[in-house]
PAZAPA-4460 file (N, C-alpha, C; in steps of 0.05 Angstrom, whole numbers, plus 32768, in hexadecimal, padded with zeros to 4 digits):
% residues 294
    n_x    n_y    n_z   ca_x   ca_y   ca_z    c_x    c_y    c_z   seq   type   mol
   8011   7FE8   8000   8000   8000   8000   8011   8019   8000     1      X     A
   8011   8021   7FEF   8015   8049   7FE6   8017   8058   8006     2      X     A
   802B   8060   800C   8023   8079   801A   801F   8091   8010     3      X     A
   8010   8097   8015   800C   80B2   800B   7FFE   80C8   801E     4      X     A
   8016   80E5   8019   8017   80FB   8027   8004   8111   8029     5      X     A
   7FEB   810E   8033   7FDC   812E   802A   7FE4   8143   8044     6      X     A
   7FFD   814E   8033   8008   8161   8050   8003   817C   8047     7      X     A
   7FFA   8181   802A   7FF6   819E   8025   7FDC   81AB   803C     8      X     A
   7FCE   81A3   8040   7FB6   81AD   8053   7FBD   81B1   806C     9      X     A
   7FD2   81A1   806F   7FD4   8196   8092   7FEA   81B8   809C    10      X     A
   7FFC   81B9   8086   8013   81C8   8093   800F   81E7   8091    11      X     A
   7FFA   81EC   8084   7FF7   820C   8092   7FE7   8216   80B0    12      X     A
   7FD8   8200   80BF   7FD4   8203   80D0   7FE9   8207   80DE    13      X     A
   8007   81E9   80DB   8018   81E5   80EA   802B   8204   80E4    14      X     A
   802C   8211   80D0   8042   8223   80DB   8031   823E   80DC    15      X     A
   8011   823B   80E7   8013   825C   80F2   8019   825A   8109    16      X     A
   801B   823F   8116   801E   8236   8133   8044   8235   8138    17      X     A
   8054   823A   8122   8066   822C   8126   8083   8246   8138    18      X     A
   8079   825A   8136   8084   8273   8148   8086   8264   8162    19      X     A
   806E   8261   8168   8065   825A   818A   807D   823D   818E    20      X     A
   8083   822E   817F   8095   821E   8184   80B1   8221   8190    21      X     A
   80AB   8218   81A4   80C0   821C   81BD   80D0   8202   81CB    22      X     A
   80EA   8204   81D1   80F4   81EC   81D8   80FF   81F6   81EC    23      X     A
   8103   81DE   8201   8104   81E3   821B   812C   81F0   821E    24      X     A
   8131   81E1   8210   815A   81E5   8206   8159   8204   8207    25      X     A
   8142   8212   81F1   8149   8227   81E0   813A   823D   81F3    26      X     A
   8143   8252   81FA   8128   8259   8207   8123   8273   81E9    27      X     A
   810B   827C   81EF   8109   828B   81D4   80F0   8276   81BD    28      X     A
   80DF   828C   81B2   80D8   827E   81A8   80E0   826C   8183    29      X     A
   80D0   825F   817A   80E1   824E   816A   80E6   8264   8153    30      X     A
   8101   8256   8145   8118   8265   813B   8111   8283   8129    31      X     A
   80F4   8274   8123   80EE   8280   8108   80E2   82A6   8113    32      X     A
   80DD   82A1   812B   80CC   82C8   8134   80EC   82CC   813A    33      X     A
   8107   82C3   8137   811D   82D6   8139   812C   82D1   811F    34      X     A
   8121   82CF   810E   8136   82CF   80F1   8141   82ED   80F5    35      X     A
   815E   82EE   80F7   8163   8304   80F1   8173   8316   8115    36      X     A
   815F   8307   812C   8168   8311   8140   816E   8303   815B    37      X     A
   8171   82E6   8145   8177   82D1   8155   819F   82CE   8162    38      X     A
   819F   82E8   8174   81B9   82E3   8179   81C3   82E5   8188    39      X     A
   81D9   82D7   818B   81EB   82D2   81A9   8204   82DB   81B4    40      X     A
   8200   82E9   81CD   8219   82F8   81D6   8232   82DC   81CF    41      X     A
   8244   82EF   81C7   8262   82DE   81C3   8275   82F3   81D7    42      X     A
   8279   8307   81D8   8284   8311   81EC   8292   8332   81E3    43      X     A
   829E   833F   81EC   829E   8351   81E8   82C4   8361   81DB    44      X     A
   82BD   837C   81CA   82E1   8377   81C4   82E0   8399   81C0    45      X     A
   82F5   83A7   81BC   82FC   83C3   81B9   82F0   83CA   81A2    46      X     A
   82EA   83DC   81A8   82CF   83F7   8191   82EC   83FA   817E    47      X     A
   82DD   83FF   8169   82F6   8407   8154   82E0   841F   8143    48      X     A
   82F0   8430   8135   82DD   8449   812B   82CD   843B   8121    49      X     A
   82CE   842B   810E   82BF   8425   80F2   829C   8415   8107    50      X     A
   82AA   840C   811E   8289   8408   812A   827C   8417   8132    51      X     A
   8258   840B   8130   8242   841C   8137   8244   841E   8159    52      X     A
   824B   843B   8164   824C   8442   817A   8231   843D   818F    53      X     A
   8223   8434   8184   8205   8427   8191   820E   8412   819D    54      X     A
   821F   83FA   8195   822F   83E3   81A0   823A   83EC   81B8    55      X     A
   8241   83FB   81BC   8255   83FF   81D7   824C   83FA   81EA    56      X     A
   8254   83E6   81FD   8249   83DC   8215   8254   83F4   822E    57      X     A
   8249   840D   8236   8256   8422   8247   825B   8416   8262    58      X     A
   8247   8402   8271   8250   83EE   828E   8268   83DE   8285    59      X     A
   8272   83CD   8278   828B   83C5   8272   829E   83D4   8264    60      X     A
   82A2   83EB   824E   82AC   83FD   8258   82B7   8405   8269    61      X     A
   82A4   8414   827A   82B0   841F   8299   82BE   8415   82AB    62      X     A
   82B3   83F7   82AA   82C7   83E4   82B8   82E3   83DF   82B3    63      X     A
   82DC   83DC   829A   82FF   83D8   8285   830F   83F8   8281    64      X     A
   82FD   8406   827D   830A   841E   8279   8319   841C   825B    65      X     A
   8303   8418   8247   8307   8411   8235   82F2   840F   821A    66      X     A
   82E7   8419   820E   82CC   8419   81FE   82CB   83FD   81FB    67      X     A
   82BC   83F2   81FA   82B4   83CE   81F4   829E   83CD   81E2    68      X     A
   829E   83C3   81C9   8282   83BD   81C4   827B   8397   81C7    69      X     A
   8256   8391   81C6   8259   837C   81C9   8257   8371   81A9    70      X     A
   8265   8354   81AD   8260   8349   819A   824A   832D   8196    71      X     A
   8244   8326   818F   8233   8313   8180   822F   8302   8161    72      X     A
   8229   82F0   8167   822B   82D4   8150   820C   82C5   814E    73      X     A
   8204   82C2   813C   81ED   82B6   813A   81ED   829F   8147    74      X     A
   81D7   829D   814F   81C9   827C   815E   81C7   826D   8140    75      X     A
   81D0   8251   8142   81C7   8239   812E   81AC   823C   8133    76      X     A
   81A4   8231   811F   8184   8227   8118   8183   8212   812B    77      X     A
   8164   820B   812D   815C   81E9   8133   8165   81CF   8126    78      X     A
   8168   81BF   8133   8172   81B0   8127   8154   819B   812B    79      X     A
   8149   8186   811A   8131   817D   8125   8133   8163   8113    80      X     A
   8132   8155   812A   8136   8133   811F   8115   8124   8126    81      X     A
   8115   8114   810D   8101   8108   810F   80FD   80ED   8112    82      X     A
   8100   80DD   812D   810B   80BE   812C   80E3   80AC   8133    83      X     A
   80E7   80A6   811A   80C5   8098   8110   80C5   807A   810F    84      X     A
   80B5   8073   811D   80B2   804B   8127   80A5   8046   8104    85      X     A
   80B0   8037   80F8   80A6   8029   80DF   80A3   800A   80DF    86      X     A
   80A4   8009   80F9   80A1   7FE6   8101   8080   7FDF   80F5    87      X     A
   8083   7FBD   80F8   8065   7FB5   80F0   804F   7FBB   8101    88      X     A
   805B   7FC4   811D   8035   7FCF   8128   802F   7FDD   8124    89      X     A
   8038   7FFA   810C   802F   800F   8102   8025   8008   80E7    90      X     A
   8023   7FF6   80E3   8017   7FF0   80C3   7FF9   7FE7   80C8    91      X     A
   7FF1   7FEF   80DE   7FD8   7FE7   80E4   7FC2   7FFB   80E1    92      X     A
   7FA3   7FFE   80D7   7F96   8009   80E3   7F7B   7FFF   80D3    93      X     A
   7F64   8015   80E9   7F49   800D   80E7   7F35   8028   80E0    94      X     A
   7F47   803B   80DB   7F42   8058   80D0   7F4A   8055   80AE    95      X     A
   7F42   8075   80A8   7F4A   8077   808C   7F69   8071   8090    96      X     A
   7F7A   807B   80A1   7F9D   807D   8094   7FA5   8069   80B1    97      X     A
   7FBB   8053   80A6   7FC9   8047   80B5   7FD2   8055   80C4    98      X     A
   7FDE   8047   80DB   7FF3   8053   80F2   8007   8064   80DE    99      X     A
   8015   8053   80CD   8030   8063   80C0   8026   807D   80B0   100      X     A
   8014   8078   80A3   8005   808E   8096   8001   80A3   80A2   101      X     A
   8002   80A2   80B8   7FF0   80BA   80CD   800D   80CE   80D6   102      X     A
   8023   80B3   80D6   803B   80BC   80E6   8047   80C7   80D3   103      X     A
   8043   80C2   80B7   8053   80D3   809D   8052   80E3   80A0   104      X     A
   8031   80E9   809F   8029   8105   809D   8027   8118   80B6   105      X     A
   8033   810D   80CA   8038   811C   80DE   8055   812B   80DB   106      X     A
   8066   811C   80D6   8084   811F   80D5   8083   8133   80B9   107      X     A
   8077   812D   80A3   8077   813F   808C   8079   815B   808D   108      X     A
   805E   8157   80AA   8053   8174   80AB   8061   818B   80BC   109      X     A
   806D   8175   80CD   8079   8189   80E2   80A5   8192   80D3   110      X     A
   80A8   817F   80C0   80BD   8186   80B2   80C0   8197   80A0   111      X     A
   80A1   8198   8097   809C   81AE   8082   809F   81CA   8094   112      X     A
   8092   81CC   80A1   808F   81E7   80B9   80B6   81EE   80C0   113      X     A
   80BE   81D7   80C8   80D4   81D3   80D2   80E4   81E4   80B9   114      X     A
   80E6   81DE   809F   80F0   81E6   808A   80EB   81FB   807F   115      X     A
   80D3   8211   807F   80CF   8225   807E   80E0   8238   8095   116      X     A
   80F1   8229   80AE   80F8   8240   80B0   8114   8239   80BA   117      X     A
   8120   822E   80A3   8138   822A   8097   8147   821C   80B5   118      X     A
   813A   820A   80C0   8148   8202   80D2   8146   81E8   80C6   119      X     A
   8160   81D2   80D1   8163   81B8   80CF   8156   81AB   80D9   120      X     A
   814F   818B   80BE   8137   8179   80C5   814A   815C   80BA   121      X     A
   814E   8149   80CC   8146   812F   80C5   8142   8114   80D1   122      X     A
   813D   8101   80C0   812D   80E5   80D4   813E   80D1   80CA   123      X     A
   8139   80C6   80E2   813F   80A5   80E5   8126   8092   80EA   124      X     A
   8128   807D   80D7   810B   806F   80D7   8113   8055   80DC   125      X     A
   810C   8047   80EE   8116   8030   8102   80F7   8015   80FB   126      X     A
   8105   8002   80FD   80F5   7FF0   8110   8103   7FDE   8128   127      X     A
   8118   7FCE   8125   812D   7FC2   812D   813C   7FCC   8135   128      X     A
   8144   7FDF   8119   815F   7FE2   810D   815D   7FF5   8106   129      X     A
   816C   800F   80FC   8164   8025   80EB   816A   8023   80CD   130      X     A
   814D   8026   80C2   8152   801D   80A3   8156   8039   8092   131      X     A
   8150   804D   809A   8157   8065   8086   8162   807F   80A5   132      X     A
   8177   808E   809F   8180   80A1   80AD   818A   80B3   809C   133      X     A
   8180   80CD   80A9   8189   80E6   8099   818A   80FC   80AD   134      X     A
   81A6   8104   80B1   81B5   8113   80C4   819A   8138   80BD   135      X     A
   819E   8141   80CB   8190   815C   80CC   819C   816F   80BE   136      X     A
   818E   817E   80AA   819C   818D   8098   8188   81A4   808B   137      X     A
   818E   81BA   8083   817C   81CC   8074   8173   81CE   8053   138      X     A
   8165   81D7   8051   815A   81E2   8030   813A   81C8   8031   139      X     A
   8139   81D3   8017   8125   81C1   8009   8126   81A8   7FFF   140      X     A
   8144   81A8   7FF2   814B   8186   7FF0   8149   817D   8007   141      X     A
   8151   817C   801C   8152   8169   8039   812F   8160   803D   142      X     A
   811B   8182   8034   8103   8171   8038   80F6   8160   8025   143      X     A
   80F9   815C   800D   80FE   814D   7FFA   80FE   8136   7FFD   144      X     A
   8117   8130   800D   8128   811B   800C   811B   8105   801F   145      X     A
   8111   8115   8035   80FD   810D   8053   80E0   8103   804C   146      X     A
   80D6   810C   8032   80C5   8114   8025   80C2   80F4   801D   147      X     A
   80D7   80F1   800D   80E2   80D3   7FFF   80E2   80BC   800F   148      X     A
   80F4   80C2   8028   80F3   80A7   8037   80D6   80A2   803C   149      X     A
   80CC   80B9   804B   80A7   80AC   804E   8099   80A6   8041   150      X     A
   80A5   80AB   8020   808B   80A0   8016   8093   8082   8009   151      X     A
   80B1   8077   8012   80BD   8060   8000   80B0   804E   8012   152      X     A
   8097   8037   800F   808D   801D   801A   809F   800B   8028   153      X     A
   80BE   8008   8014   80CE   7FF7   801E   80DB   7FFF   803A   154      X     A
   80D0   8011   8046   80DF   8015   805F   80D1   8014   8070   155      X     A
   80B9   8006   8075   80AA   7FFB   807C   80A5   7FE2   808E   156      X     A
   809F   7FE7   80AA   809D   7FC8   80A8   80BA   7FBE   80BD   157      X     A
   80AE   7FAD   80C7   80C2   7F97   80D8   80C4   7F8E   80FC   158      X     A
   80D2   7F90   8107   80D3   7F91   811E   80D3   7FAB   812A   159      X     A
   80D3   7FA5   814B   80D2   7FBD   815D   80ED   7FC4   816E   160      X     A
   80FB   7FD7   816F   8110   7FD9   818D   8111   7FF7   818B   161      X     A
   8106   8003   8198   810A   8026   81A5   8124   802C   81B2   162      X     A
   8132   8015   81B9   814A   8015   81CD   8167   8023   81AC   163      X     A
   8162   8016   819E   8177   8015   8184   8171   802D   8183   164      X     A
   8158   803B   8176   8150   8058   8163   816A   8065   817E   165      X     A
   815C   8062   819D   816C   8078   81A8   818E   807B   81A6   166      X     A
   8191   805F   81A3   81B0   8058   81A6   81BF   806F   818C   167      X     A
   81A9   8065   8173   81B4   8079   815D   81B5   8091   8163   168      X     A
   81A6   8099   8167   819F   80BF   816D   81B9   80CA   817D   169      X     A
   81B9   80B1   818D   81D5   80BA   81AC   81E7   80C7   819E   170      X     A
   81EA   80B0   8180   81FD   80B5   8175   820F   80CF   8167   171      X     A
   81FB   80DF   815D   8202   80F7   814B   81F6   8110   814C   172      X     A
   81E2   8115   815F   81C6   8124   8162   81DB   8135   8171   173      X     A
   81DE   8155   8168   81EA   8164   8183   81DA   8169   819A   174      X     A
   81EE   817A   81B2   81D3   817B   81C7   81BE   818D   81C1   175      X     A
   81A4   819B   81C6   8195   81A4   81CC   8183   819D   81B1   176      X     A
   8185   8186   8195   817E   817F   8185   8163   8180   8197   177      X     A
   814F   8184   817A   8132   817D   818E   8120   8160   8177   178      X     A
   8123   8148   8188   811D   8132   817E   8101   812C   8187   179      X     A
   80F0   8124   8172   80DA   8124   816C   80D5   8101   8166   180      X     A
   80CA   80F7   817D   80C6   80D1   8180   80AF   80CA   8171   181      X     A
   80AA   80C3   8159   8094   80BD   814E   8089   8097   8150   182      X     A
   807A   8092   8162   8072   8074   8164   805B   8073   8178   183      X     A
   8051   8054   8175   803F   804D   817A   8041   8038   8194   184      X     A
   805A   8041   819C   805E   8039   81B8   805F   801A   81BF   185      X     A
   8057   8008   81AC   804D   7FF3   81B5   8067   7FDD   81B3   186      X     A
   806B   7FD1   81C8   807F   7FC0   81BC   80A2   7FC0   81CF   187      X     A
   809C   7FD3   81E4   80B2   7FE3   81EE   80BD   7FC7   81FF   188      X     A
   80E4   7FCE   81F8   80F8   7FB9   820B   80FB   7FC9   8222   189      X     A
   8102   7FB3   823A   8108   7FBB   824D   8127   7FCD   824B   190      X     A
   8118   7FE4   825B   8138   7FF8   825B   8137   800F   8246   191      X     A
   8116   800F   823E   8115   8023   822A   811A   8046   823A   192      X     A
   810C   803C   825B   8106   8053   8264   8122   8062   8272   193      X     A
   8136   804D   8270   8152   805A   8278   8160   806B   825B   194      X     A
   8155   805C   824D   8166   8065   8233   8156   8080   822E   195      X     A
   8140   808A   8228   8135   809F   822C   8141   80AF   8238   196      X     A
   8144   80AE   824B   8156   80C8   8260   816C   80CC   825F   197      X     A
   817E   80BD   8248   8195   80C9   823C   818D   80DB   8224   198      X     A
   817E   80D6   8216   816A   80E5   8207   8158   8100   820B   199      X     A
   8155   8100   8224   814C   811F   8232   8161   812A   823C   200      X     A
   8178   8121   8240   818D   8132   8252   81A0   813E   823B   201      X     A
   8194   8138   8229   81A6   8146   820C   818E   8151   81FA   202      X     A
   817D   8148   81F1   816B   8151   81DF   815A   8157   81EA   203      X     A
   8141   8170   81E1   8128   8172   81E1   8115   8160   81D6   204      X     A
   8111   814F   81E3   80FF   8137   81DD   80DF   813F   81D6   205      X     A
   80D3   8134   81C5   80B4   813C   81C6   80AD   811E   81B7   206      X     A
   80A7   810A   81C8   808A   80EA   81BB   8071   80F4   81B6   207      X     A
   806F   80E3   81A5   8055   80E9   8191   804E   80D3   818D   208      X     A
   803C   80C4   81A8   802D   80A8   81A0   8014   80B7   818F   209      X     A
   8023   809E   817A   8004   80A4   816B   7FFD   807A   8167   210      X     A
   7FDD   8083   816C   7FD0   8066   816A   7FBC   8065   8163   211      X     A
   7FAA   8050   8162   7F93   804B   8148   7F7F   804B   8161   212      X     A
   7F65   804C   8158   7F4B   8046   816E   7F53   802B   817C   213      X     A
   7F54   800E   8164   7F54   7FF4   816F   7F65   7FEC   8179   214      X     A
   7F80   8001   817F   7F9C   8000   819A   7F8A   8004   81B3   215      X     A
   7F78   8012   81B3   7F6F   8017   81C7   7F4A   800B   81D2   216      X     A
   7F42   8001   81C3   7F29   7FEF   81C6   7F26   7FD5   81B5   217      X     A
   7F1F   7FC6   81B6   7F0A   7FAD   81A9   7EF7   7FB9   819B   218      X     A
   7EF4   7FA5   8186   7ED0   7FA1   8187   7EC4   7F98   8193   219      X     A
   7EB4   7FA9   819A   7E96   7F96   81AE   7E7C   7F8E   81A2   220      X     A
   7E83   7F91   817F   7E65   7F8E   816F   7E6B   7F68   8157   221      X     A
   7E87   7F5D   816A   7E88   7F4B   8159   7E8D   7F2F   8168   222      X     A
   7E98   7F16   815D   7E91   7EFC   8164   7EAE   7EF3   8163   223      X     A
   7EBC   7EE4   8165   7EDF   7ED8   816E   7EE2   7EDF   8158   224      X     A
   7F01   7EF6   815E   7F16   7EFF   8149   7F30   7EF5   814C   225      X     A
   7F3F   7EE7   8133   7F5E   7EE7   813D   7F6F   7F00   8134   226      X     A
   7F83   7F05   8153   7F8F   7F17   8153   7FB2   7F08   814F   227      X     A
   7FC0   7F19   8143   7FD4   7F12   8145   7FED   7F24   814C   228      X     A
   8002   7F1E   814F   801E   7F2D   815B   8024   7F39   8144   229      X     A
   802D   7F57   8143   8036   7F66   812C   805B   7F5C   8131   230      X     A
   8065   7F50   8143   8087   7F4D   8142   8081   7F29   813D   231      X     A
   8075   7F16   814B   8082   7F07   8148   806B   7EEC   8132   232      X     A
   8051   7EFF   812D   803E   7EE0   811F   802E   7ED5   812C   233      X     A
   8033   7ED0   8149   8022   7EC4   8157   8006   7ECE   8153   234      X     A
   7FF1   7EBE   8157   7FD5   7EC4   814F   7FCC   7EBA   816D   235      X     A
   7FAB   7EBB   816B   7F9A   7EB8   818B   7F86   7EBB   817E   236      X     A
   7F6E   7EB3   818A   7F53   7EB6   8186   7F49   7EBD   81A2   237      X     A
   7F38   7EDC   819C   7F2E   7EDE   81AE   7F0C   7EEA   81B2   238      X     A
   7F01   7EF5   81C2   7EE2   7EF9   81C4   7EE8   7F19   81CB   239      X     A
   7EEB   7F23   81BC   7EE8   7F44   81C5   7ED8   7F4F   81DA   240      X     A
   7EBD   7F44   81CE   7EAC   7F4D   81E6   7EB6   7F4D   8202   241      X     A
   7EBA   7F30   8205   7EC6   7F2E   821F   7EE1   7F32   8231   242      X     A
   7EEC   7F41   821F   7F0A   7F4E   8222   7F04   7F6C   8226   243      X     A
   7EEF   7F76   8217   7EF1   7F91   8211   7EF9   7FA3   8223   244      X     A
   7EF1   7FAC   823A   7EF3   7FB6   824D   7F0F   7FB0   825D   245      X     A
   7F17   7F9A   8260   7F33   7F99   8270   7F45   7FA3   825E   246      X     A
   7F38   7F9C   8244   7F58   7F9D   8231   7F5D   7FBF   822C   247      X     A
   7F43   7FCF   8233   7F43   7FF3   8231   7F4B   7FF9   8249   248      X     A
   7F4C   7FEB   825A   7F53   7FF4   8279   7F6B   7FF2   827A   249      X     A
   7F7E   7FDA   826F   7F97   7FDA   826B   7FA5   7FE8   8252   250      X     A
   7F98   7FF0   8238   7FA8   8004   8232   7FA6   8024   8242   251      X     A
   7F8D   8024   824C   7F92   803F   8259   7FA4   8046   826C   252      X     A
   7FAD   8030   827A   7FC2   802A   8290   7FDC   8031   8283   253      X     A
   7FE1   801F   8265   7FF7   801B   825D   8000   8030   824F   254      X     A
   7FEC   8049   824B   7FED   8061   823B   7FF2   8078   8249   255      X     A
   7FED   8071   8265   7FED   8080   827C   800E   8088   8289   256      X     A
   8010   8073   8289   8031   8066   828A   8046   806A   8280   257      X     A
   803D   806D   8261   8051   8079   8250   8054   8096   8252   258      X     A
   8042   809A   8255   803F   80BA   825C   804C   80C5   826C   259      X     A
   8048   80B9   8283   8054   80BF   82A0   8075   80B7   8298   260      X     A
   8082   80A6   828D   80A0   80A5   8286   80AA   80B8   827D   261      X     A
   8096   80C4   8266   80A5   80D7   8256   80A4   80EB   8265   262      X     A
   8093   80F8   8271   8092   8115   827C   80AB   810F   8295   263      X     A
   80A4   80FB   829F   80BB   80FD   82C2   80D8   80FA   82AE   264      X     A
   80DF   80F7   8290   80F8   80F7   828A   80FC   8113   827C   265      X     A
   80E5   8125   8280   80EF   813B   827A   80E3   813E   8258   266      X     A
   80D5   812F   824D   80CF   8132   8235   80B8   8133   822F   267      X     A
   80A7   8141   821D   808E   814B   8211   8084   8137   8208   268      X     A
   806A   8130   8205   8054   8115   8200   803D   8124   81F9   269      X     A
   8031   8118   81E5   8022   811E   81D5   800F   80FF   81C4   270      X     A
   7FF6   80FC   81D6   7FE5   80DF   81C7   7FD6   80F1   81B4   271      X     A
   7FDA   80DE   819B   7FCD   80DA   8188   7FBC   80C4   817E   272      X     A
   7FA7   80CA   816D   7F95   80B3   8169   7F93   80C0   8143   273      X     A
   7F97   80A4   8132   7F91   809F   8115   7F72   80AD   810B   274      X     A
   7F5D   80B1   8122   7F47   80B3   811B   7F42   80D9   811C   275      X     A
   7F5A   80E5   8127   7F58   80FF   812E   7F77   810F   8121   276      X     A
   7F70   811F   811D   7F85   8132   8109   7F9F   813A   8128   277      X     A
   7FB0   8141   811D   7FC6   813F   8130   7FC8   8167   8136   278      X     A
   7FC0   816D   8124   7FD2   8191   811B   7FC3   819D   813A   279      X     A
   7FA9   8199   814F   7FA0   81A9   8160   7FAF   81A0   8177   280      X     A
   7FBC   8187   817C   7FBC   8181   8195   7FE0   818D   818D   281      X     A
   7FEF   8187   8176   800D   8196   8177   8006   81B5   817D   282      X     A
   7FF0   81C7   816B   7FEA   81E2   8175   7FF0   81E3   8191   283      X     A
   7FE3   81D0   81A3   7FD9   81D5   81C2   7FF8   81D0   81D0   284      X     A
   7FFD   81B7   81C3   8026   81B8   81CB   802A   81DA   81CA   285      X     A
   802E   81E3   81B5   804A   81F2   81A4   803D   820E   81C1   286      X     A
   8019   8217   81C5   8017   8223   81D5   8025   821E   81F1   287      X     A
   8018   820B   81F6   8025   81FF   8219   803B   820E   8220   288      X     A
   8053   81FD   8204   8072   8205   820C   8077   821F   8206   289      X     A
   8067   8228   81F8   8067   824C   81F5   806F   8252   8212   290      X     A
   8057   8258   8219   8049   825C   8238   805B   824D   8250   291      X     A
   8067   823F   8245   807B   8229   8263   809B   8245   825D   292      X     A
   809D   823E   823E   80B6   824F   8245   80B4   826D   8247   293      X     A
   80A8   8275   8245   80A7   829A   8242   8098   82AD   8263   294      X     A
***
């Protein structure tokens, strides 16, 4: 099955919102309301004629006994990595767009935004193993290119380990990168939640479970279904009806949970559902952290 991108509609919502985008690393808001005045004391050095006498710092001066003006160097852009679960329990769903479908066009949209304001974008797309990586970089080719991996089928698909994606990231991501967890949570090895917190103590982390209705309920309008394992084949037959309720009581536990990991490690969470558009509840993010940092 085709993936296919309808991100033209999605991404003008995402960048009238995309100012308000704030990272906890950066204080200030996101890069794009300082094009131009995004800059950082470097330190200070002797007035020479040819400078604008407005520079002159007169408190250090006086101290030095000496005209000083300050100097300054631009802040780097964002750097914004996109590490997206392409394992087989995202090839699932019971809506118009699969898990992966939902997660394309999530990542599309927020790279597109990301790329309008010339800050660095790229992903690593995992199941196991990491099957496509692309270091963070600017222009329009890079979104292109991001463009490409999501929409190539063959990358698709396979096993689960969240523990690897982070091992990679450890690897090359500078600090205050702001990494963006795209998955469906399901499937997690023991020790995921230590590895995480090497992952917040360098990056601005933000997860983005996104999941389908039937992650989260049964049917209760049908008669014995077999279910089977998206990692290993195994199948079961079971009676929905009579599951229904424990089995919502335990994802709500198990949803609950994840939640509670990510925030006590210092990182942003955000549930999603296949049946509901993603662009209001990132709005309600990009406000929050407005409002947390300012």
């Amino acid at each position: 099955m085709a993936i296919k991108l309808k991100v033209r509609n999605l991404v003008t919502n995402l960048a009238i919102t995309a100012k308000g985008f704030t990272t906890s690393k950066f204080a200030g808001n996101y890069k794009s309301a300082y094009k131009g005045f995004g800059l950082e004391f470097e330190g200070f050095r002797k007035y020479q004629p040819e400078d604008d006498s407005s520079l002159i710092d007169w408190k250090a001066s006086v101290r030095t006994n000496d005209l000083l003006i300050k100097e300054f160097k631009e802040e780097r852009g964002l750097e914004i990595y996109f590490l997206l679960d392409v394992s087989n329990s995202m090839l699932f769903g019971s809506t118009k767009k699969l898990k992966n479908e939902y997660a394309a066009e999530l990542v599309a949209s927020l790279a597109f935004t990301a790329s309008q304001n010339d800050d660095a974008i790229g992903i690593g797309m995992f199941n196991d193993k990491i099957i496509r990586g692309l270091k963070p970089e600017t222009g329009e080719k890079q979104y292109y290119q991001i463009l490409g991996c999501l929409t190539n089928n063959k990358l698709y698909g396979g096993k689960y380990d969240l523990n690897k994606a982070f091992e990679f990231v450890l690897q090359f991501l500078e600090e205050n990168d702001v990494l963006f967890i795209v998955s469906d949570f399901i499937g997690m090895k023991k020790g995921w939640d230590l590895e995480l917190k090497k992952l917040t103590s360098k990056f601005d982390v933000i997860a983005c479970m996104v999941r389908d209705p039937r992650d989260r309920e049964l049917p209760d309008d049908t008669g014995d279904i077999i279910v089977e394992s998206p990692y290993t084949n195994e199948k079961m037959s079971i009676r929905p009806k009579s599951l229904s309720k424990k089995y919502s009581s335990y994802v709500r536990k198990q949803e609950a949970e994840l939640e509670r990991i990510f925030i006590d490690a210092g990182a942003e969470f955000i549930s999603l559902s296949t049946d509901k558009d993603f662009v209001n509840p990132l709005i309600k993010m990009f406000k929050r952290r407005e409002a947390q940092y300012h």
